[in-house]
C-alpha positions in Angstrom: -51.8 -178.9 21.3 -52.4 -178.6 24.9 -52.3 -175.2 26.4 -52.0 -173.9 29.5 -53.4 -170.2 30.7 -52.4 -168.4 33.3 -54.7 -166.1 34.4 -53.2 -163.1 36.2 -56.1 -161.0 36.3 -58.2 -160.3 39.5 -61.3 -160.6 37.4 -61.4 -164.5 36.5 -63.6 -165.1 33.5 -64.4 -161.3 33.6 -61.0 -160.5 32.8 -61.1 -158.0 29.4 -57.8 -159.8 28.7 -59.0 -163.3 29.1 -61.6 -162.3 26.2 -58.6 -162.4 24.0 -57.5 -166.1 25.0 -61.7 -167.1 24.3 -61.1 -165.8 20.9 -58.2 -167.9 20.2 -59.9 -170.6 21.4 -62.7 -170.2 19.4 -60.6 -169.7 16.1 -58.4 -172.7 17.1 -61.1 -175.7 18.3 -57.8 -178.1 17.1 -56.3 -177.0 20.1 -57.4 -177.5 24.0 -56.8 -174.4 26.4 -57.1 -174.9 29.7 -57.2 -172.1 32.0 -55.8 -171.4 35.6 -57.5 -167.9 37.8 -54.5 -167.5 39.5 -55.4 -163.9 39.7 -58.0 -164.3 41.2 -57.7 -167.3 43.3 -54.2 -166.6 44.6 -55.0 -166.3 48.1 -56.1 -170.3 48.3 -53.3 -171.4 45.7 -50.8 -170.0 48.5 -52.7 -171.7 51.3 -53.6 -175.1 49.3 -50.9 -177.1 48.5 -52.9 -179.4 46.4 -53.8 -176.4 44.5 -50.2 -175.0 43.8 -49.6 -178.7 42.3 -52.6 -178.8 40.5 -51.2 -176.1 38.0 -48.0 -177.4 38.2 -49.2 -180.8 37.0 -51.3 -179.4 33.9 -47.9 -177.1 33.1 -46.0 -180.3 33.3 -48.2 -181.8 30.4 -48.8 -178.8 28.5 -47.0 -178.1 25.0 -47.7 -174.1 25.7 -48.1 -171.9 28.6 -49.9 -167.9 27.8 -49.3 -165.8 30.6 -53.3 -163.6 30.2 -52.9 -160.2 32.1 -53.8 -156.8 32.5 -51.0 -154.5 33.2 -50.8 -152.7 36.2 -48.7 -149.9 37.3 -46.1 -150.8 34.8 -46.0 -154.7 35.5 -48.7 -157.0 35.8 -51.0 -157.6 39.1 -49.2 -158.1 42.4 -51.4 -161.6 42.5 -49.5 -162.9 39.8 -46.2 -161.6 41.2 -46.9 -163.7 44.7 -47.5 -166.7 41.8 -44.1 -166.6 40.6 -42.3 -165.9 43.1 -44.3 -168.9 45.1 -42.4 -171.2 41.6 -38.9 -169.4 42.8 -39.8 -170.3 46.1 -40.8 -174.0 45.9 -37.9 -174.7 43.0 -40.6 -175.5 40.5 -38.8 -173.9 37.8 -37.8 -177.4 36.4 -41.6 -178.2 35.6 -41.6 -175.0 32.9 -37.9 -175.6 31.5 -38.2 -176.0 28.5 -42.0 -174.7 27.7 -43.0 -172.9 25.2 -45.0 -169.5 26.4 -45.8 -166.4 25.7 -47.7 -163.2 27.1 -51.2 -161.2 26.2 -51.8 -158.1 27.9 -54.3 -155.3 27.5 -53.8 -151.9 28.7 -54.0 -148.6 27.9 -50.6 -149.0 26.3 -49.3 -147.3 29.5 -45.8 -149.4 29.8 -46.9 -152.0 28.6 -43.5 -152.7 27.5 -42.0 -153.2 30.8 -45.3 -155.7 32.0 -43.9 -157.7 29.3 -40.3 -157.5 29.9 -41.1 -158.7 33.6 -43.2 -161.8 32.2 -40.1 -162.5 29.6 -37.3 -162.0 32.0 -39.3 -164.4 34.6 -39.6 -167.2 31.9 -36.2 -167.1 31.0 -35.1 -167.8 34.5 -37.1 -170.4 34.1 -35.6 -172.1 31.2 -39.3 -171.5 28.9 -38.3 -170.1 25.5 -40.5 -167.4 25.2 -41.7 -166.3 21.9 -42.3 -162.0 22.3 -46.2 -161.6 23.5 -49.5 -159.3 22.3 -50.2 -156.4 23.5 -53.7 -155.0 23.1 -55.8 -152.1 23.7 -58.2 -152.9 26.1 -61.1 -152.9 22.8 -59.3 -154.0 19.9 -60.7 -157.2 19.8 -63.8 -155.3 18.6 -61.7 -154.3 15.3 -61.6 -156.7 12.5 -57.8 -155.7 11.5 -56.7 -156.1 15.5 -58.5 -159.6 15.3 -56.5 -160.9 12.2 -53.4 -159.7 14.1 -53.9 -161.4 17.1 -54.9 -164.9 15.0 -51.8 -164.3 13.4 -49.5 -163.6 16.6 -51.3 -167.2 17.7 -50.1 -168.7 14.8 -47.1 -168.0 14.8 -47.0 -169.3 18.8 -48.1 -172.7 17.3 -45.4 -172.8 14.8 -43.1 -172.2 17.3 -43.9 -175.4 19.8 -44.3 -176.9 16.3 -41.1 -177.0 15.0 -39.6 -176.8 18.6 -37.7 -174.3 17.4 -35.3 -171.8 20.0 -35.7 -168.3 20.9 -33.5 -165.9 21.9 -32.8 -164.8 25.1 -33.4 -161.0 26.1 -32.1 -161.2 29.8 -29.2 -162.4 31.4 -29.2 -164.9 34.5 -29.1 -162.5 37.3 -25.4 -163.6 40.0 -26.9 -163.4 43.4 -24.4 -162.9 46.1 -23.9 -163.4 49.8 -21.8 -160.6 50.2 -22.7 -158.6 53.8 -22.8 -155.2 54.3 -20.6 -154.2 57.2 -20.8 -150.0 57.8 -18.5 -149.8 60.4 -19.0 -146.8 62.8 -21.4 -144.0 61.5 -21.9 -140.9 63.3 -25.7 -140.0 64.3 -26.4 -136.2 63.4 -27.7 -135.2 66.6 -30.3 -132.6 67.3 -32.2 -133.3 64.0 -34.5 -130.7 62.7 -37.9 -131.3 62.1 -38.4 -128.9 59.0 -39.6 -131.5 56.7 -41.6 -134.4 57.0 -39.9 -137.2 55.5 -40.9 -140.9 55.7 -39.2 -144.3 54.8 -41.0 -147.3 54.0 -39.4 -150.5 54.0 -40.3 -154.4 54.0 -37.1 -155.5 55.9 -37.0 -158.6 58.3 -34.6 -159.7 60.7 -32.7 -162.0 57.9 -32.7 -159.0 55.6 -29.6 -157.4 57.1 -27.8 -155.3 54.4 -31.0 -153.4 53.8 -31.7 -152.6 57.1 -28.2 -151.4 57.9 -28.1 -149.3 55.1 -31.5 -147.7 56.4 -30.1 -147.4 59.5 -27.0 -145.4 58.1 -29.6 -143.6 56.2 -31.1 -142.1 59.4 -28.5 -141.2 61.4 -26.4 -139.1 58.3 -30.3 -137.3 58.0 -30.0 -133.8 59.7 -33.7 -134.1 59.6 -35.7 -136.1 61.4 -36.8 -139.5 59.5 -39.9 -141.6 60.4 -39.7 -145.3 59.4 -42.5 -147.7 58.8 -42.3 -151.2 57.6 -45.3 -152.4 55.6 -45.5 -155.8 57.5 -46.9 -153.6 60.0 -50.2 -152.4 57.9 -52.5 -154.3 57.3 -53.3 -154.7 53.6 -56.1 -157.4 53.0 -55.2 -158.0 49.2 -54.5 -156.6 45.7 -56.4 -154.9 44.0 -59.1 -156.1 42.6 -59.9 -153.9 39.3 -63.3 -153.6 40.3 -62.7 -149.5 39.6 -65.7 -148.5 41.7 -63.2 -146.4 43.0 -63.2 -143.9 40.1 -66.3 -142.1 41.6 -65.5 -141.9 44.9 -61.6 -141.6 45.0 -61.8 -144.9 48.1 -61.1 -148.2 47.9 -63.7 -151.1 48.6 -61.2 -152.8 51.2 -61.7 -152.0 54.5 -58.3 -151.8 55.8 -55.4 -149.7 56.6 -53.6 -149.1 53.2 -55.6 -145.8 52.5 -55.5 -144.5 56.1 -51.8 -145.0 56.2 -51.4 -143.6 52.5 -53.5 -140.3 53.4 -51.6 -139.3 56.7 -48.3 -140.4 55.8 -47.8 -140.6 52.1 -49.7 -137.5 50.5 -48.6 -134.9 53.3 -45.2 -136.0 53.2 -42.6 -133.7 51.9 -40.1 -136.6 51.2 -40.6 -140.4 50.9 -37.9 -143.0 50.9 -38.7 -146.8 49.8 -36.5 -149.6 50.8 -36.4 -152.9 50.0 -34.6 -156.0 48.4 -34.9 -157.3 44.9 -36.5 -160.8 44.6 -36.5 -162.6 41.4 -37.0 -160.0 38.9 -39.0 -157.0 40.7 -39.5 -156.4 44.3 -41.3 -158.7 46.7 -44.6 -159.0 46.2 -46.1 -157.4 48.7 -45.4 -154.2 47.1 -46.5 -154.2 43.9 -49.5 -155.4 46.7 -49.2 -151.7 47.9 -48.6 -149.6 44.4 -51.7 -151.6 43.2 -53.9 -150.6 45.7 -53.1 -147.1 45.5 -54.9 -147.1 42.4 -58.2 -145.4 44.6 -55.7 -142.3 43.8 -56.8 -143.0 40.0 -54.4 -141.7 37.3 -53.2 -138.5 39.2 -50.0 -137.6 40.4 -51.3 -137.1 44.3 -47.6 -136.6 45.6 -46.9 -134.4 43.1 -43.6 -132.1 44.1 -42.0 -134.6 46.4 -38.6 -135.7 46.8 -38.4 -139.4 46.4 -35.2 -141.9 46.6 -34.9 -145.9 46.7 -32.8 -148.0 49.2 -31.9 -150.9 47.7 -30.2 -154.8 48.1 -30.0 -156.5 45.4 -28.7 -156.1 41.8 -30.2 -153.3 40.0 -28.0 -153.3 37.7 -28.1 -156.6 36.2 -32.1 -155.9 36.4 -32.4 -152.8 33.7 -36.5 -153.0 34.0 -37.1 -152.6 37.2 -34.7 -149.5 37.7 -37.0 -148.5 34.3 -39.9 -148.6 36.8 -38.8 -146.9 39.3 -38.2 -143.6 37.0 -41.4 -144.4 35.1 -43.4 -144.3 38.4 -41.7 -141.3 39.6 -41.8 -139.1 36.6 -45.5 -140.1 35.8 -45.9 -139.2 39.7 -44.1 -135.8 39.4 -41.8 -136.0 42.2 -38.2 -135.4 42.0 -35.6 -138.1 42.4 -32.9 -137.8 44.2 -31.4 -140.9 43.5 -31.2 -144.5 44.3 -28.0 -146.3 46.4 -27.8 -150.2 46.2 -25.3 -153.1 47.6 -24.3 -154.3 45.4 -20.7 -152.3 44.6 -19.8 -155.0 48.0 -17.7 -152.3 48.5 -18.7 -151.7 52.6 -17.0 -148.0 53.0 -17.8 -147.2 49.4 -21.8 -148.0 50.2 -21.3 -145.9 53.0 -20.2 -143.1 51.3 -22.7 -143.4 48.8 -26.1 -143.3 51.3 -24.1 -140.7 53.1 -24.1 -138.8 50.1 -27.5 -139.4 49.0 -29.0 -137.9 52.8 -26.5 -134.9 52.1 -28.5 -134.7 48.1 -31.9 -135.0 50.0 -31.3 -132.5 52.5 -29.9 -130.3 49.7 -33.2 -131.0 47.3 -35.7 -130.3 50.2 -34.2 -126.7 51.2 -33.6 -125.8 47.2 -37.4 -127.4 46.2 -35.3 -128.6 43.2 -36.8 -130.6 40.7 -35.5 -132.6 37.9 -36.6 -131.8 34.1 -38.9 -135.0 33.3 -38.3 -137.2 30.1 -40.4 -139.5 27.5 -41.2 -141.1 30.3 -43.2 -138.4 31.8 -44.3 -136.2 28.6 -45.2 -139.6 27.0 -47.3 -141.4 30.0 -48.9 -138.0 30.4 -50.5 -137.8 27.0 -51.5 -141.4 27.4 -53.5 -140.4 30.5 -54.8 -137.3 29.6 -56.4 -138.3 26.4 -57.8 -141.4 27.7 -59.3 -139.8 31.0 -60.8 -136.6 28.8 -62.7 -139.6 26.5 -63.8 -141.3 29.6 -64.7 -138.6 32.0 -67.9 -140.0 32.4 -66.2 -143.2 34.2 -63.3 -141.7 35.6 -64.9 -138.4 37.3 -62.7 -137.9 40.0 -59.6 -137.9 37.8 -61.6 -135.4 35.7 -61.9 -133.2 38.1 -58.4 -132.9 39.3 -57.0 -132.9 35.6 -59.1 -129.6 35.3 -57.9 -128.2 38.5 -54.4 -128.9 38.1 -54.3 -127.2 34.2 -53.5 -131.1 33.2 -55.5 -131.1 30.3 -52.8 -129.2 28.2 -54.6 -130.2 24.4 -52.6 -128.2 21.9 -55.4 -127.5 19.9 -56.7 -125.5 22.4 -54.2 -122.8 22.6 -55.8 -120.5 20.2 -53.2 -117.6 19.7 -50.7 -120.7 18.9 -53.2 -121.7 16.2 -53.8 -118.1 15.4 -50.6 -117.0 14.8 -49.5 -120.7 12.7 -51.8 -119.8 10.1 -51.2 -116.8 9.4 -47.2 -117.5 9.1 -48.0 -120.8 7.1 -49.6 -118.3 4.3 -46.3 -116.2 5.1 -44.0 -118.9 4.8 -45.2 -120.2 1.6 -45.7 -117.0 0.2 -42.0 -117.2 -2.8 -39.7 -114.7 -1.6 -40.0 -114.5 2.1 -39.9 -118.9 2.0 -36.4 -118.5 0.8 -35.0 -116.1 2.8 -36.8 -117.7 5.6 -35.1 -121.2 5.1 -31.7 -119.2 4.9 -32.0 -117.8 8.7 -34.3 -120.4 10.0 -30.9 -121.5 12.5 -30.7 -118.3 13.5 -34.5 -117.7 14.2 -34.7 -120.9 16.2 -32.0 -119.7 18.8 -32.9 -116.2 18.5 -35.1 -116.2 21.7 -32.6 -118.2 23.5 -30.2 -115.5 22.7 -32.5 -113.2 24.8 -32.4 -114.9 28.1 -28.7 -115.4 28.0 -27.9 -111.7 27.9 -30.5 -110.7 30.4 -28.5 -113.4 32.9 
């Protein structure tokens, strides 16, 4: 079989999850894999024509395309995004109808699952059948029993173009519409206060005009003052480049504006609003550009206690994953949010109401510091982190440090008194007698303390 490999990693041949494909190819010399940087070359594929169709021609011939990427904060590297959206662009999806392909990620299995629902849902709108993907740790391929798993995920890839048989699709085809957003008159709260400081970032054009009336509705129902910035306006030389010399010194090789922008505007701010537009199945580009590269931050939560909200055009709703996402990355940042208001009802006074009453919510979050109790996604991601930056303090020193600062480092087995008093009411539990008469209240004991706090309210 011929195979095609699509490299989404920065890294090229250094990639960790390329290292995966190399053993494939190794344990499969019947079949010839040839492999595409796009990662890494991105830049001159965008630029170069010749280049674009290069890939496109070797897809074309190919029996099996393996999308090879690291996952990045929960997708896969904004170079790959510009990739895609650059086959959306061109209408080159008929050159992968019909192909067989699949996905191998490594990660620290820190949503994964929503890297590969991006790579899925992308095929599909392609027309590929896509046979569900691998997902590693970055060093399993250095265990025997992870190496016999990934043979036999491979294997059962090649039955699959094989027998040319038909997967299932996960996704539905997303209905765009040209439905326009017409707010009618708004008034503009006058004499805004200047309590808070409270940014928007957007990525609107001129031809994007639902979003940027709805960020103009935004602003004037604020009774505090908004400042807006558009990221066309920073310059951001690239993604990121996983190079991670930035775990020592907490900066970024690039010599640009993205961390000068992040650390007087971002960090300080009390509030931060993002708007944009959905394209294809995530937002364009250029910001998972931006959430990439504020990886110099490391794994901490550096806006910690913010008030966050998304503006949006496009159909969240028919795009589960990404409004998955957008929680993810605010609960893992620990920020509060306060909602998210779309277009898509094409309901004009309806849409009004609704970012009217989403300024009225912020206002109302900022002056009551109210935050949100956090889910899986949080308590989950956290434990993720904090075990793998405690095993790897060496590398990641910075993050280290602030995990110590900020108490992060919440172990369980580290709370002695817990410890102490669980073995001594183990013995007492198991102890005939007081084990049955135990089981008998054990309802009662659990809301017993519950109890307390009600009638001291």
């Amino acid at each position: 079989m011929d195979l095609v490999v699509l490299n989404g990693s920065p890294k090229s041949d250094d990639s960790i999850t390329l290292h995966y494909v190399k053993y494939l190819e190794k344990k499969f010399p019947q079949h010839n894999f040839t492999k595409h940087h796009v990662g890494k070359k991105i830049r001159s594929i965008l630029k170069d024509k010749k280049k674009f169709e290069s890939i496109l021609k070797d897809v074309s011939r190919a029996d099996g395309v393996i999308w090879s990427v690291p996952v990045y904060t929960c997708t896969v590297p904004s170079q790959l995004i510009y990739f895609i959206d650059r086959i959306f662009e061109e209408g080159r999806e008929e050159i992968f109808k019909g192909k067989y392909c699949t996905t191998i990620t490594t990660s620290a299995k820190f949503y994964d699952h929503t890297a590969h629902n991006y790579l899925k849902a992308s095929s599909e709108d392609m027309g590929m059948e896509y046979v569900d993907g691998f997902s590693a740790m970055m060093y399993d391929l250095l265990e025997e029993d992870k190496r016999e798993e990934l043979q036999k995920f491979a294997d059962i890839f090649f039955r699959y173009i094989k027998a040319q048989a038909k997967t299932p699709k996960e996704f539905v085809s997303v209905q765009k519409s040209d439905f326009s957003y017409e707010p009618g008159a708004v008034r503009n709260v006058s004499n805004k206060k200047k309590d808070y400081d409270i940014i928007l970032i957007s990525d609107h054009t001129d031809e994007d005009k639902n979003l940027k009336r709805m960020i103009g509705v935004f602003v004037k129902s604020m009774k505090y003052k908004v400042k807006v910035f558009n990221l066309h306006d920073i310059e951001v030389k690239g993604g990121c480049l996983g190079c991670v010399r930035c775990v020592n010194t907490a900066s970024c090789i690039y010599k640009d504006e993205h961390e000068e922008f992040y650390e007087k505007n971002i960090k300080p701010a009390d509030a931060v609003i993002y708007a944009t537009k959905i394209k294809n199945r995530c937002f364009p580009a250029i910001w998972e550009q931006f959430y990439d590269r504020s990886f110099y931050n490391g794994h901490c939560p550096r806006t910690m206690g913010q008030q966050l909200g998304y503006i949006i055009s496009g159909p969240l709703k028919q795009n589960s994953n990404i409004k998955e996402i957008l929680k993810s990355r605010n609960e893992m940042g620990l920020t509060n949010l306060v909602g998210i208001v779309t277009d898509e009802a094409e309901d004009s006074q309806l849409i009004t109401d609704h970012i009217r009453q989403f300024s009225r919510d912020f206002s109302w979050s900022l002056e009551n510091d109210f935050m949100r109790p956090y889910t899986f996604r949080r308590e989950g991601g956290h434990k993720i982190f904090r075990d793998l930056i405690y095993e790897m303090k060496f590398v990641f020193t910075e993050d280290h440090k602030f995990y110590k600062k900020h108490d992060l480092y919440d172990f369980p087995q580290k709370k002695y008194k817990t410890r102490i008093k669980n073995f001594f009411l183990k013995i007492l539990l198991n102890t005939p007698g007081i084990k049955e008469k135990a089981q008998d209240k054990m309802t009662e004991y659990m809301i017993m303390p519950l109890e307390e706090v009600i009638d001291e309210a």
